[in-house]
PyMOL CGO cylinders between C-alpha atoms (Angstrom):
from pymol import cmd
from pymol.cgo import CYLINDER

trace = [
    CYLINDER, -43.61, -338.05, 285.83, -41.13, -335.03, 285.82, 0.3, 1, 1, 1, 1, 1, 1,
    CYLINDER, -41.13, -335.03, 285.82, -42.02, -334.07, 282.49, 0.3, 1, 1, 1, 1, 1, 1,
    CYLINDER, -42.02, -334.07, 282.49, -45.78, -334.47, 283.08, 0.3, 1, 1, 1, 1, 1, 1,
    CYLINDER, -45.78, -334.47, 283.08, -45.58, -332.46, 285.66, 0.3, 1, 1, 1, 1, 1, 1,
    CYLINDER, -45.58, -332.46, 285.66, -43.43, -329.84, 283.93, 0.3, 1, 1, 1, 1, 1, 1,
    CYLINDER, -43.43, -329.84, 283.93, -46.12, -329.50, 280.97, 0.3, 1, 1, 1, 1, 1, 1,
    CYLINDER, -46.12, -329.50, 280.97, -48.89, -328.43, 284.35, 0.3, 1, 1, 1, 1, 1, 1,
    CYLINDER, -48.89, -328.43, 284.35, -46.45, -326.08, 285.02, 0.3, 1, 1, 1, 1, 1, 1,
    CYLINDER, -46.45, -326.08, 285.02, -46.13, -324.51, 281.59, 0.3, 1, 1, 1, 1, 1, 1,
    CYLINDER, -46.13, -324.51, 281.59, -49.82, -324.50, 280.81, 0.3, 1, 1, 1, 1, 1, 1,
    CYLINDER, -49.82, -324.50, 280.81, -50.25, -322.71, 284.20, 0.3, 1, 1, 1, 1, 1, 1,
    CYLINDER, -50.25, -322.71, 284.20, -47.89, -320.32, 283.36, 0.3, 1, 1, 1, 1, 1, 1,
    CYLINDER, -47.89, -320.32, 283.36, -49.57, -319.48, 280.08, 0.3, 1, 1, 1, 1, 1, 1,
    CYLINDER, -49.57, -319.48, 280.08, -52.83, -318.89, 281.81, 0.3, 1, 1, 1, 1, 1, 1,
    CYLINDER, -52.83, -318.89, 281.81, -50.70, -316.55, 284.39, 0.3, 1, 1, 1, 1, 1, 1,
    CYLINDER, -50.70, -316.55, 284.39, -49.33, -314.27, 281.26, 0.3, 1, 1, 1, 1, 1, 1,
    CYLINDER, -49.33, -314.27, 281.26, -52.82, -314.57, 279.72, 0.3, 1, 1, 1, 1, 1, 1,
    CYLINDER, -52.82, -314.57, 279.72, -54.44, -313.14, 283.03, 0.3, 1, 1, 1, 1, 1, 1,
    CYLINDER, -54.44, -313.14, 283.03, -51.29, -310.63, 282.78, 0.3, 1, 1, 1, 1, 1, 1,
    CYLINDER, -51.29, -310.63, 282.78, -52.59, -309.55, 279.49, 0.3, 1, 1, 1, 1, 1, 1,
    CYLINDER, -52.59, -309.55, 279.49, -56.13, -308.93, 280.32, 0.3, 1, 1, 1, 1, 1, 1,
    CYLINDER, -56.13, -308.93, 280.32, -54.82, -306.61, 283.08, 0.3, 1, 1, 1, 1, 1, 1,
    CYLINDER, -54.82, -306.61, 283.08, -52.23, -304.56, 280.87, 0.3, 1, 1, 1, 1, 1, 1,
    CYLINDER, -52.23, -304.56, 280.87, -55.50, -304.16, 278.16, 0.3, 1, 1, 1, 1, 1, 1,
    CYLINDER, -55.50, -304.16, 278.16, -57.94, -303.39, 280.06, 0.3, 1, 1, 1, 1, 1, 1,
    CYLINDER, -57.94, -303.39, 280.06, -55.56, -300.34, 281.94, 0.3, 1, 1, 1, 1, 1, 1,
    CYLINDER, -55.56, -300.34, 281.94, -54.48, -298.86, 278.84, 0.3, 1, 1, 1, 1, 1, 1,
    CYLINDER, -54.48, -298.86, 278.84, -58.24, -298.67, 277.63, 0.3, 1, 1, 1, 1, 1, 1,
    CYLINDER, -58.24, -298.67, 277.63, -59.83, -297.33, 280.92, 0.3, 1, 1, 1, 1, 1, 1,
    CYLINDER, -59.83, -297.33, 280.92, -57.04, -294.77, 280.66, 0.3, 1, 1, 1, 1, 1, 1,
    CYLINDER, -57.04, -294.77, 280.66, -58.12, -293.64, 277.20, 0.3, 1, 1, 1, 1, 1, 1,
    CYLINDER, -58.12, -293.64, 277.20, -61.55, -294.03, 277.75, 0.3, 1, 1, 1, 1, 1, 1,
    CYLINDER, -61.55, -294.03, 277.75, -60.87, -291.46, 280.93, 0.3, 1, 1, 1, 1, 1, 1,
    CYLINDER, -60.87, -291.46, 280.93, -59.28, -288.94, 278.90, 0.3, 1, 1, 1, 1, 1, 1,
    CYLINDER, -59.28, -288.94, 278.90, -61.16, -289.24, 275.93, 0.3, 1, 1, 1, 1, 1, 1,
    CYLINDER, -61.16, -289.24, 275.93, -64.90, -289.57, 277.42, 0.3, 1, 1, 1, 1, 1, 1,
    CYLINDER, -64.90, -289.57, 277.42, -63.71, -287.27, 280.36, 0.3, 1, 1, 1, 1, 1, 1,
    CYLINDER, -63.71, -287.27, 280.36, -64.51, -290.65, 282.37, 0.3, 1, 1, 1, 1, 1, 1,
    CYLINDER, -64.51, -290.65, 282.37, -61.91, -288.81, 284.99, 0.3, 1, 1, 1, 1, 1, 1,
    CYLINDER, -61.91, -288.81, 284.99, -63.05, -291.33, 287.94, 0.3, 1, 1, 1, 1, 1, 1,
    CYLINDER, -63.05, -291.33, 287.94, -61.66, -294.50, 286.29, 0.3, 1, 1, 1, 1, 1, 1,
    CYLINDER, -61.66, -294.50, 286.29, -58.25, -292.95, 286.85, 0.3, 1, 1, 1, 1, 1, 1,
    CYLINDER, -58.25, -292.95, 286.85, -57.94, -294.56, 290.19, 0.3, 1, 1, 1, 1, 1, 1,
    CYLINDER, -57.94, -294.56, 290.19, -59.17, -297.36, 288.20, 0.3, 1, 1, 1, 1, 1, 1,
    CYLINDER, -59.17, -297.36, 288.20, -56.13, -297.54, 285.93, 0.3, 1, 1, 1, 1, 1, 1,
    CYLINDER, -56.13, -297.54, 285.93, -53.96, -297.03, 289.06, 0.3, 1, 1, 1, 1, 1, 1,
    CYLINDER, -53.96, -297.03, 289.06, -55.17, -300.09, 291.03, 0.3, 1, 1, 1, 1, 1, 1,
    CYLINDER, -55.17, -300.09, 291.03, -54.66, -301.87, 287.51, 0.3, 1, 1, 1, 1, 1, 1,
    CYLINDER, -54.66, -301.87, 287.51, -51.26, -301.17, 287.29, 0.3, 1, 1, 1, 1, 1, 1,
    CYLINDER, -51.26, -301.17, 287.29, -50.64, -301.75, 291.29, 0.3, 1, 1, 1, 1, 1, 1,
    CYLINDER, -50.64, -301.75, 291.29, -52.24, -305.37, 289.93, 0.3, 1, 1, 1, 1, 1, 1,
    CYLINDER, -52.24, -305.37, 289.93, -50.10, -305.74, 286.89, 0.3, 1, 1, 1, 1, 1, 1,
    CYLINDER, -50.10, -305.74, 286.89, -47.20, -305.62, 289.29, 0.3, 1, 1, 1, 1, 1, 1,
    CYLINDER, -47.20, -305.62, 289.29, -48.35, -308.15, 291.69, 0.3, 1, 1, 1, 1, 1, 1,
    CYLINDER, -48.35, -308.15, 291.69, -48.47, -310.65, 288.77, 0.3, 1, 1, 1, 1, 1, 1,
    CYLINDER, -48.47, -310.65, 288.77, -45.41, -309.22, 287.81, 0.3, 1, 1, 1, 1, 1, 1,
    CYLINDER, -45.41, -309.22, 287.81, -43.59, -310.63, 290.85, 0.3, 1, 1, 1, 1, 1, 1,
    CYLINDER, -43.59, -310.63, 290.85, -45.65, -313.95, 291.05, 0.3, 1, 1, 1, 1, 1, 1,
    CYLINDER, -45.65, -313.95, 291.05, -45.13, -314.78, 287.39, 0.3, 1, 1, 1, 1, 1, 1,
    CYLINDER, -45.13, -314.78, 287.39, -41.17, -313.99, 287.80, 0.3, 1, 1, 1, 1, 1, 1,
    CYLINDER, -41.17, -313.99, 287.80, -41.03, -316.55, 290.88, 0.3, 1, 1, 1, 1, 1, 1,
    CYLINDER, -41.03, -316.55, 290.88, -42.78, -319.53, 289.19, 0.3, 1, 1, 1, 1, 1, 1,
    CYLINDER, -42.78, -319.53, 289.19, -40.28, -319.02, 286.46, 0.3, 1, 1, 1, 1, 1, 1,
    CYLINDER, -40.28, -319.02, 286.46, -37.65, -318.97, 289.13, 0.3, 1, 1, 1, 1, 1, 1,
    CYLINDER, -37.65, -318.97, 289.13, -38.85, -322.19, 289.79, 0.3, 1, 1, 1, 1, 1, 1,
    CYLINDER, -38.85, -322.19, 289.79, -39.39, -323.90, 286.89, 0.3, 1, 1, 1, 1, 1, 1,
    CYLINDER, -39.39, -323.90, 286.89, -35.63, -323.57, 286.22, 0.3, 1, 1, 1, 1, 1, 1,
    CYLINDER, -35.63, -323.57, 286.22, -34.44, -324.57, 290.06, 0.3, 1, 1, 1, 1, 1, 1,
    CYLINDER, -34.44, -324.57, 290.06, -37.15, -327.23, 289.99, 0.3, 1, 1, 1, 1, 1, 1,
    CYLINDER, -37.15, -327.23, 289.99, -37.46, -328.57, 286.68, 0.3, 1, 1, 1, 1, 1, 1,
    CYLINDER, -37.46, -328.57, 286.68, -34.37, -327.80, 284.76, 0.3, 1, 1, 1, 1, 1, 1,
    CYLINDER, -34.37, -327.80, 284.76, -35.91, -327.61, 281.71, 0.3, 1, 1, 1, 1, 1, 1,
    CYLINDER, -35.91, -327.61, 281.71, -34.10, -327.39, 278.00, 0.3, 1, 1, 1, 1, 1, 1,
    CYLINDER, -34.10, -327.39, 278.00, -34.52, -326.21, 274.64, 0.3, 1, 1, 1, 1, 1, 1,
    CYLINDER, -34.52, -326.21, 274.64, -38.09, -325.37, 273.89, 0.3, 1, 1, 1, 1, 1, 1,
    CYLINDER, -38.09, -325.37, 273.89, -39.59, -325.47, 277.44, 0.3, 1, 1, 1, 1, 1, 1,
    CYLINDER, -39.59, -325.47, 277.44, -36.42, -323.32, 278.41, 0.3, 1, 1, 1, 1, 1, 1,
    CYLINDER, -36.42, -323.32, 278.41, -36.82, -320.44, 276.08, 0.3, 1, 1, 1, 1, 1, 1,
    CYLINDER, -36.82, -320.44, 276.08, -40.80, -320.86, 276.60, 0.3, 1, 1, 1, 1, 1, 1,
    CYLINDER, -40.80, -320.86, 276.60, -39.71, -319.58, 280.32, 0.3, 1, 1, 1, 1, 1, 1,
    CYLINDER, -39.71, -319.58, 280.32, -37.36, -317.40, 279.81, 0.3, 1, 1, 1, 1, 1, 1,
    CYLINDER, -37.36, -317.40, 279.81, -39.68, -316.03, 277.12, 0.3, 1, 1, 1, 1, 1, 1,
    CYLINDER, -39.68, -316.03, 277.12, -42.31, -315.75, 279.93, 0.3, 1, 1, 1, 1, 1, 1,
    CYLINDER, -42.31, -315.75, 279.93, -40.12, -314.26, 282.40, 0.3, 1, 1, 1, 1, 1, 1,
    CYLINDER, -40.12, -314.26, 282.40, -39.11, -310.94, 279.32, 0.3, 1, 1, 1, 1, 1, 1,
    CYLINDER, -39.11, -310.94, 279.32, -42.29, -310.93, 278.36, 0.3, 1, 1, 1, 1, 1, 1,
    CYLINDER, -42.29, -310.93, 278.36, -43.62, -309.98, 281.58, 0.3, 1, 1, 1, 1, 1, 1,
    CYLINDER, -43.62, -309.98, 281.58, -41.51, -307.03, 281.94, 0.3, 1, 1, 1, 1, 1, 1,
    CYLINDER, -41.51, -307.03, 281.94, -42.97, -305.47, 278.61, 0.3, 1, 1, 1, 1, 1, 1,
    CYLINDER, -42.97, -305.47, 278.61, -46.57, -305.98, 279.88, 0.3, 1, 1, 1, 1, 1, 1,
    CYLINDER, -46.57, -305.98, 279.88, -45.45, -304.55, 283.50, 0.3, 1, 1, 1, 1, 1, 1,
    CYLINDER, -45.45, -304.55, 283.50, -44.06, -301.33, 281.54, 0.3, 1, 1, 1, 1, 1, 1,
    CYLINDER, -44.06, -301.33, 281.54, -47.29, -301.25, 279.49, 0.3, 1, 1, 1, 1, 1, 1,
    CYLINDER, -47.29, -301.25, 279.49, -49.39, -300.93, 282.46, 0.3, 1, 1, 1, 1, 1, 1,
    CYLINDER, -49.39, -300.93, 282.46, -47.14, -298.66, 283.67, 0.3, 1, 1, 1, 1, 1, 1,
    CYLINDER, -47.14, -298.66, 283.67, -47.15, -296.33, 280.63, 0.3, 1, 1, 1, 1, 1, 1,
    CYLINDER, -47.15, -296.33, 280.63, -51.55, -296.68, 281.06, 0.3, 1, 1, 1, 1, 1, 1,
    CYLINDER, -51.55, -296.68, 281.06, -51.37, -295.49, 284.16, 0.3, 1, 1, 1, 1, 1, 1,
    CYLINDER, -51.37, -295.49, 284.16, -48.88, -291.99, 283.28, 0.3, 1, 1, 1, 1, 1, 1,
    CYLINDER, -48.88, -291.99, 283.28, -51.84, -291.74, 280.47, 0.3, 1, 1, 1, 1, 1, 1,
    CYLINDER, -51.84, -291.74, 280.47, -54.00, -291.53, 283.04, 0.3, 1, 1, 1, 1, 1, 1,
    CYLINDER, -54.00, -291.53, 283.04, -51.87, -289.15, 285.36, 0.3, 1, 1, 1, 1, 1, 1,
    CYLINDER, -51.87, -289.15, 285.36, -52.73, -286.73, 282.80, 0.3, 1, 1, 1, 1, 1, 1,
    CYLINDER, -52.73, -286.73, 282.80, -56.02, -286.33, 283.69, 0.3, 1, 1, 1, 1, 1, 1,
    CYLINDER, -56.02, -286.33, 283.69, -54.54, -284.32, 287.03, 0.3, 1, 1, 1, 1, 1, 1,
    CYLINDER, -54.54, -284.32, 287.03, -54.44, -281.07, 284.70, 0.3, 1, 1, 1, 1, 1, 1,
    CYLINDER, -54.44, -281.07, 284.70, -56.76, -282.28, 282.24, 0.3, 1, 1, 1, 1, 1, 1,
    CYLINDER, -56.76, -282.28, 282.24, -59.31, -282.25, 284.34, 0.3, 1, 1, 1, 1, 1, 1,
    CYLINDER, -59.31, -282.25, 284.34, -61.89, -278.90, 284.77, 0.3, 1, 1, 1, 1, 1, 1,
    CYLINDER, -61.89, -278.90, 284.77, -60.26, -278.04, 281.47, 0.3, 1, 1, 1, 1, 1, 1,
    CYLINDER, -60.26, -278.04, 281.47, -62.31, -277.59, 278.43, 0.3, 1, 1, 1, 1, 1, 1,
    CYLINDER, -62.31, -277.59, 278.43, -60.59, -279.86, 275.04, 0.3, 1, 1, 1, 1, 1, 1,
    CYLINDER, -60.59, -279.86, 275.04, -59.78, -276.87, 272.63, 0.3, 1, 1, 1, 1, 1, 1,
    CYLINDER, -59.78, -276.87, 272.63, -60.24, -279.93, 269.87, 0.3, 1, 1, 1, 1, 1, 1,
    CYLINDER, -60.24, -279.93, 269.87, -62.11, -283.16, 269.55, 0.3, 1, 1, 1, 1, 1, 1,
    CYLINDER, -62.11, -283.16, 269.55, -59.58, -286.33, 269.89, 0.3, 1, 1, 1, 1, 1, 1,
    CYLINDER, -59.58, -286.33, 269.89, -60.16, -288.25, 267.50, 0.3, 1, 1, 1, 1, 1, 1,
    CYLINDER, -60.16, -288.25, 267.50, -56.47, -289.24, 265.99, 0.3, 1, 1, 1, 1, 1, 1,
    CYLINDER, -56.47, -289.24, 265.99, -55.72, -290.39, 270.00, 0.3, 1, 1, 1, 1, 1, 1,
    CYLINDER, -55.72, -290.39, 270.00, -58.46, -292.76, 270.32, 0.3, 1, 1, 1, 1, 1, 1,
    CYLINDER, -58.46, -292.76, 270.32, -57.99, -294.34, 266.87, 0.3, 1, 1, 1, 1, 1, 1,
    CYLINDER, -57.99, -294.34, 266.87, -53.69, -294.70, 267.76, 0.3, 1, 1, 1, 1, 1, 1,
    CYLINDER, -53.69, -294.70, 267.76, -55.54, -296.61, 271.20, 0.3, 1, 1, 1, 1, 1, 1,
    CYLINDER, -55.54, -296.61, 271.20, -57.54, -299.26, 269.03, 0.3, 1, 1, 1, 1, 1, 1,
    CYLINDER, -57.54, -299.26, 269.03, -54.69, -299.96, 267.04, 0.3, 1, 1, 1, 1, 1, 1,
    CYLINDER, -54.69, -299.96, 267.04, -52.23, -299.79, 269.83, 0.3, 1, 1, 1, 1, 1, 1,
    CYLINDER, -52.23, -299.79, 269.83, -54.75, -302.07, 272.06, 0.3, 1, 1, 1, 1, 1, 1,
    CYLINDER, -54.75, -302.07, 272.06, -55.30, -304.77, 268.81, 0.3, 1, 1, 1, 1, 1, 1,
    CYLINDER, -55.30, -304.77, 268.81, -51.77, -304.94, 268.50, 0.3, 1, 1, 1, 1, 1, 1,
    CYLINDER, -51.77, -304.94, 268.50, -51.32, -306.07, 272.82, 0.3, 1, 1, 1, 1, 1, 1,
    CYLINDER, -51.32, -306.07, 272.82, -53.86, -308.22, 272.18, 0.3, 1, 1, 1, 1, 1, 1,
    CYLINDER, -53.86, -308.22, 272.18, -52.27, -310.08, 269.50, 0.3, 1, 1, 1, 1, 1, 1,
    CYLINDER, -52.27, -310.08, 269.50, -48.99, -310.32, 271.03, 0.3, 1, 1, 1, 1, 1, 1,
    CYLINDER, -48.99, -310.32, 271.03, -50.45, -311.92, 273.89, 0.3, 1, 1, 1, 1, 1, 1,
    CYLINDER, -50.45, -311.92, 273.89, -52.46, -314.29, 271.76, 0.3, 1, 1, 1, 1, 1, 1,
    CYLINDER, -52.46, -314.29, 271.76, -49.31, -315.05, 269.74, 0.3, 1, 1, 1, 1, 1, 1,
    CYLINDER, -49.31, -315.05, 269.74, -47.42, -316.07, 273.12, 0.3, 1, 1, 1, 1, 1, 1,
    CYLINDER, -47.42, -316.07, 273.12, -50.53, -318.18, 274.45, 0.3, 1, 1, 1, 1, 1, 1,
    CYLINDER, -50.53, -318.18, 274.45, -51.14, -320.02, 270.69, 0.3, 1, 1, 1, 1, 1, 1,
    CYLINDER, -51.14, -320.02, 270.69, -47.90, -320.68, 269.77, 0.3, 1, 1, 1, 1, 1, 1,
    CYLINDER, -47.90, -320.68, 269.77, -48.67, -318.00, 266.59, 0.3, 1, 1, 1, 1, 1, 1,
    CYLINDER, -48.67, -318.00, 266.59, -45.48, -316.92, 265.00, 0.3, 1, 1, 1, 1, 1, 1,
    CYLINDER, -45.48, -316.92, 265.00, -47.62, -315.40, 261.97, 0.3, 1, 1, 1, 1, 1, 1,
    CYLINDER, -47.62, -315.40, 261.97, -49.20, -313.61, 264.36, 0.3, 1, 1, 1, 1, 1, 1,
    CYLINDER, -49.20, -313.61, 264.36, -45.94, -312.15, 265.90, 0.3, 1, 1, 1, 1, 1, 1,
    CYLINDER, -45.94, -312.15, 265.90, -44.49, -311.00, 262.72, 0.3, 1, 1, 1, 1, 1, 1,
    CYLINDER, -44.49, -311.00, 262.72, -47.70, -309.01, 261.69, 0.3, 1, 1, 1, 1, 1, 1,
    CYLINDER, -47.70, -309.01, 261.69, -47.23, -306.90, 264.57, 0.3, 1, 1, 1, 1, 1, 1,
    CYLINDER, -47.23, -306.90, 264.57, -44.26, -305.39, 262.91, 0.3, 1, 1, 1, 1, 1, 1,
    CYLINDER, -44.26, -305.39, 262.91, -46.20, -303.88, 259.73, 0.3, 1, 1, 1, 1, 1, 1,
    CYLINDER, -46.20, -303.88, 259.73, -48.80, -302.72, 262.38, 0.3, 1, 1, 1, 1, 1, 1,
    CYLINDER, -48.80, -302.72, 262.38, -46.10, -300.64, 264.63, 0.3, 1, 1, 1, 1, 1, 1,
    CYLINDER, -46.10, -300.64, 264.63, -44.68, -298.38, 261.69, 0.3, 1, 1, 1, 1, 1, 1,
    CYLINDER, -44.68, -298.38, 261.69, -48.55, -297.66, 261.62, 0.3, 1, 1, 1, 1, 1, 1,
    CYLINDER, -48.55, -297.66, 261.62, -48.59, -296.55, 264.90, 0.3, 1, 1, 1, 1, 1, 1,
    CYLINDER, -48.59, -296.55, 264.90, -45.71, -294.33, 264.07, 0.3, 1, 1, 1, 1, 1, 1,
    CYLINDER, -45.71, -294.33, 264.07, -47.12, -292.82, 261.46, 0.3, 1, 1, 1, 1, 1, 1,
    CYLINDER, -47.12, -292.82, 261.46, -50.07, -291.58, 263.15, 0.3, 1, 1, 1, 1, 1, 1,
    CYLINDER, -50.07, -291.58, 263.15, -48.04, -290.63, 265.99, 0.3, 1, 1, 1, 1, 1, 1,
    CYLINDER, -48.04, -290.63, 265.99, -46.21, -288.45, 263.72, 0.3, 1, 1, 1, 1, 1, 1,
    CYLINDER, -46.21, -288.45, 263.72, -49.10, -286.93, 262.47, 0.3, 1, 1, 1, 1, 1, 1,
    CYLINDER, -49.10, -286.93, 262.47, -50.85, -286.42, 266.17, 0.3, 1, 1, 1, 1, 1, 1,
    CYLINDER, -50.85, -286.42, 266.17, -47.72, -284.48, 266.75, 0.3, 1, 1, 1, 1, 1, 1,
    CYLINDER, -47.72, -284.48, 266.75, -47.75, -282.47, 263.76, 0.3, 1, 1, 1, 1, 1, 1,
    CYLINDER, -47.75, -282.47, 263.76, -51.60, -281.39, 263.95, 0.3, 1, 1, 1, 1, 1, 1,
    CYLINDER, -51.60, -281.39, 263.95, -51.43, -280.32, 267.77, 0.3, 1, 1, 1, 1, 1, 1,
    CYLINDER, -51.43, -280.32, 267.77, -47.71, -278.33, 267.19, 0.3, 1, 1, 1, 1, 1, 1,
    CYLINDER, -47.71, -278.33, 267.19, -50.01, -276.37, 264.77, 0.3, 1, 1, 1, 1, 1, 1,
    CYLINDER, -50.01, -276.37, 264.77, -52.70, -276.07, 267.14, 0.3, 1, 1, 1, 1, 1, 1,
    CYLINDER, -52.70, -276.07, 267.14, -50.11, -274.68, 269.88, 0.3, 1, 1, 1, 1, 1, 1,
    CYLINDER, -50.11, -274.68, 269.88, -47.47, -272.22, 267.10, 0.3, 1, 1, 1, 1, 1, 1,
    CYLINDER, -47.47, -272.22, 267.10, -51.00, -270.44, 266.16, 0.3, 1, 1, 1, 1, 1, 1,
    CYLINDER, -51.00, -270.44, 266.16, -52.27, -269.81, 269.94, 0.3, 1, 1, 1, 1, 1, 1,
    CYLINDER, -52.27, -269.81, 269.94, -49.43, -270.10, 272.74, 0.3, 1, 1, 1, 1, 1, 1,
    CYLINDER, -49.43, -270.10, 272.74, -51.95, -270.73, 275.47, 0.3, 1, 1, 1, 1, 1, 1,
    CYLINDER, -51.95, -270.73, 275.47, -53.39, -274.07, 273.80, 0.3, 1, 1, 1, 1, 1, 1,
    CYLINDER, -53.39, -274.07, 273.80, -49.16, -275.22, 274.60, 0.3, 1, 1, 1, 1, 1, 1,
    CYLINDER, -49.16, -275.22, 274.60, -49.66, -276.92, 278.18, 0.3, 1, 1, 1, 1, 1, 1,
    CYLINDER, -49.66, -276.92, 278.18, -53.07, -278.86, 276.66, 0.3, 1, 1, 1, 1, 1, 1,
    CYLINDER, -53.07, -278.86, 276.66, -51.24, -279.69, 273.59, 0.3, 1, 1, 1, 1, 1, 1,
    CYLINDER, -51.24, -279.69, 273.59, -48.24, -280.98, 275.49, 0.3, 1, 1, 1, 1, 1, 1,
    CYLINDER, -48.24, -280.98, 275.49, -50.25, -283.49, 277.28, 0.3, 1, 1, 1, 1, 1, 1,
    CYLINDER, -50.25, -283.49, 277.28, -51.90, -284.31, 274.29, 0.3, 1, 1, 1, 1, 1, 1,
    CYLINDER, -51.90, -284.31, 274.29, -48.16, -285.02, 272.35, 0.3, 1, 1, 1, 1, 1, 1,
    CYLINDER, -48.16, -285.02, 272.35, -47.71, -287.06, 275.91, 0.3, 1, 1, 1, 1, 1, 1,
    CYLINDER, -47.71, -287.06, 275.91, -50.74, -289.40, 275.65, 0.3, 1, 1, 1, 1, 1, 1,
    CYLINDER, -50.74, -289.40, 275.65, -49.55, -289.92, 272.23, 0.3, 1, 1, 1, 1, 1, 1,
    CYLINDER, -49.55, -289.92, 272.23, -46.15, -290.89, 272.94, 0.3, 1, 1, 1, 1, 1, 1,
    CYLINDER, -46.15, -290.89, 272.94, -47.25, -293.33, 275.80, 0.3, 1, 1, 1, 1, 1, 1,
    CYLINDER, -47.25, -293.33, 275.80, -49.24, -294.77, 273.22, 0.3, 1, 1, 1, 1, 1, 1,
    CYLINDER, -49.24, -294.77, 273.22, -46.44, -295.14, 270.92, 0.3, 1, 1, 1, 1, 1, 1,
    CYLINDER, -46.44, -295.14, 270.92, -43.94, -296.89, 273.35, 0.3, 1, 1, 1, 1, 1, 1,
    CYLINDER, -43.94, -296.89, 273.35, -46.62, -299.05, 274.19, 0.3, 1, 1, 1, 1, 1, 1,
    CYLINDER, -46.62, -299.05, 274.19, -47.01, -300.65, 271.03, 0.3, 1, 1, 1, 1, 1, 1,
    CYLINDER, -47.01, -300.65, 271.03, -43.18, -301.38, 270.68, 0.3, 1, 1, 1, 1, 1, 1,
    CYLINDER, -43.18, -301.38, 270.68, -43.69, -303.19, 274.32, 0.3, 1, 1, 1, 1, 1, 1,
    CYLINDER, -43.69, -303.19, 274.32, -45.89, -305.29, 271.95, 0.3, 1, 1, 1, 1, 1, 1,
    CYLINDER, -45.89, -305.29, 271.95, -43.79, -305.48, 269.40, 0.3, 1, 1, 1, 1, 1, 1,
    CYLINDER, -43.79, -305.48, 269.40, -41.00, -306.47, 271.65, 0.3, 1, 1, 1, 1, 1, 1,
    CYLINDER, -41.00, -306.47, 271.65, -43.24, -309.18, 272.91, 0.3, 1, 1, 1, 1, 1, 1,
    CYLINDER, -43.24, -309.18, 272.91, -43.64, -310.66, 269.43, 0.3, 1, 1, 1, 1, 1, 1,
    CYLINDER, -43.64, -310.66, 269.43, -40.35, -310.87, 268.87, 0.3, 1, 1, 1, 1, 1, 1,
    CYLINDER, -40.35, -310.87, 268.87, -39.73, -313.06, 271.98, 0.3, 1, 1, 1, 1, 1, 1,
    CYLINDER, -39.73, -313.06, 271.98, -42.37, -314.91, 271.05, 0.3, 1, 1, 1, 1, 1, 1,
    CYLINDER, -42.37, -314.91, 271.05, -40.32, -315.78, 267.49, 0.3, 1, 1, 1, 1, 1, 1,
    CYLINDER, -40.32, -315.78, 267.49, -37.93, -316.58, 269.15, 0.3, 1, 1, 1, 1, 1, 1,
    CYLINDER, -37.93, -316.58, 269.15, -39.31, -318.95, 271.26, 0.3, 1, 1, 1, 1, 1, 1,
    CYLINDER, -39.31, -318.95, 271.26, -40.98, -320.93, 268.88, 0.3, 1, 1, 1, 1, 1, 1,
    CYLINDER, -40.98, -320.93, 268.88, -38.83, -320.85, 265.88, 0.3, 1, 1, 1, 1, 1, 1,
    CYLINDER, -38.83, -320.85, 265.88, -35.26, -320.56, 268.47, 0.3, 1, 1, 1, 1, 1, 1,
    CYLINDER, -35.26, -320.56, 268.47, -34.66, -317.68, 265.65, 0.3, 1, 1, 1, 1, 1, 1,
    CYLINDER, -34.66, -317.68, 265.65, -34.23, -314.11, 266.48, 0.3, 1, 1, 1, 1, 1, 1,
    CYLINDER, -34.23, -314.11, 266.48, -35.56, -311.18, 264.66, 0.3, 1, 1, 1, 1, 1, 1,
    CYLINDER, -35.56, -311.18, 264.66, -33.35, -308.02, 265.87, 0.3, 1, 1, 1, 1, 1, 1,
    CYLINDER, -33.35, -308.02, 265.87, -35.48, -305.33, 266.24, 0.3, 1, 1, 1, 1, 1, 1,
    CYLINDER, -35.48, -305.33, 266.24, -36.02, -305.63, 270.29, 0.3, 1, 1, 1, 1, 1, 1,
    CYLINDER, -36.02, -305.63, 270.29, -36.83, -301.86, 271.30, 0.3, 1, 1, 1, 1, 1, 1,
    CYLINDER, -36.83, -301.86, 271.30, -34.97, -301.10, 274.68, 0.3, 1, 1, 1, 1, 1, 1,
    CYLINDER, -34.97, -301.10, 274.68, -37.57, -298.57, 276.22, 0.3, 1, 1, 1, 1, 1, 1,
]
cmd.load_cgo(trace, "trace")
């Protein structure tokens, strides 16, 4: 009976972090759709996201709590909690780094772009795809999944390299395109943390299946 019940518990959980996930994606795109569309009004959007994010930040972290006081559980249930409880930190800080995206928009806004953003809103697919997938990983038990998010992250720092590169230019030829640019370099760099929150959840998500770990766990 203990262990029946146990397995509700787990499955709920998975449906928490899933719900988690939905949350953390959906901030970090209304946050680049604000900046990039000039959407400014879904900035309070993003906030209220995060403000949720947290909520299921703390509820998630108590029925873990309790799983362990409650159920005791071992090996693979065990690190399928404790998993849980890391992984939730990574998506907390990933809403948190959507909603300093969208902070931006406080001196963005009123201000005409002096380029088209393109590079930023192709680093967002890629950065979104690759939250996605962790989360799927965690919720299907995909450790293939996990590892390809690895490949996928040196990707993201490559183009964040480049973002950087092409908007320095931008600012060393005209000194008053510096404060825009800087935000710019900003977004970018949110952008890039966020995908090694991802990456960090893949590798928990190893982990947790396999009970092997891969060392590359970012601390951010």
């Amino acid at each position: 009976m203990t262990r029946i019940v146990l397995s509700d518990e787990l499955a709920k959980l998975n449906e928490e972090v899933a719900e988690m996930g939905k949350l953390a994606r959906e901030a970090i795109d209304k946050a680049i759709r604000a900046i990039v569309n000039e959407e400014f009004a879904l900035k309070d959007e993003v906030r209220k996201l995060d403000d949720a994010i947290y909520q299921w930040d703390l509820k998630i972290e108590k029925h873990c709590i309790d799983l362990i006081a409650l159920h005791s559980p071992v090996a693979g249930d065990l690190r399928i909690v404790s998993t849980s409880l890391k992984m939730i930190t990574d998506l907390n800080r990933i809403g948190r780094y959507a909603r300093d995206i969208a902070e931006v928009i406080d001196f963005l806004e009123g201000q005409k772009y002096f380029k088209r953003l393109v590079s930023i809103p192709h680093m967002a697919s890629l950065v979104i795809r690759m939250v996605d997938d962790a989360v799927e990983s965690f919720i299907k038990r995909d450790v293939e999944k996990a590892l390809n998010l690895f490949a996928r992250d040196d990707e993201v720092d490559a183009l964040y390299e480049s973002i950087f590169r092409e908007v320095l230019t931008y600012m060393m030829e005209d000194p008053k395109k510096v404060p825009m640019g800087m935000r710019f370099i900003l977004i970018a760099r949110y952008l890039e943390r966020i995908a090694d929150h991802a990456c960090n959840i893949g590798e928990r998500v190893v982990y947790m299946i396999t009970g092997e770990r891969v060392d590359r766990v970012k601390q951010i």
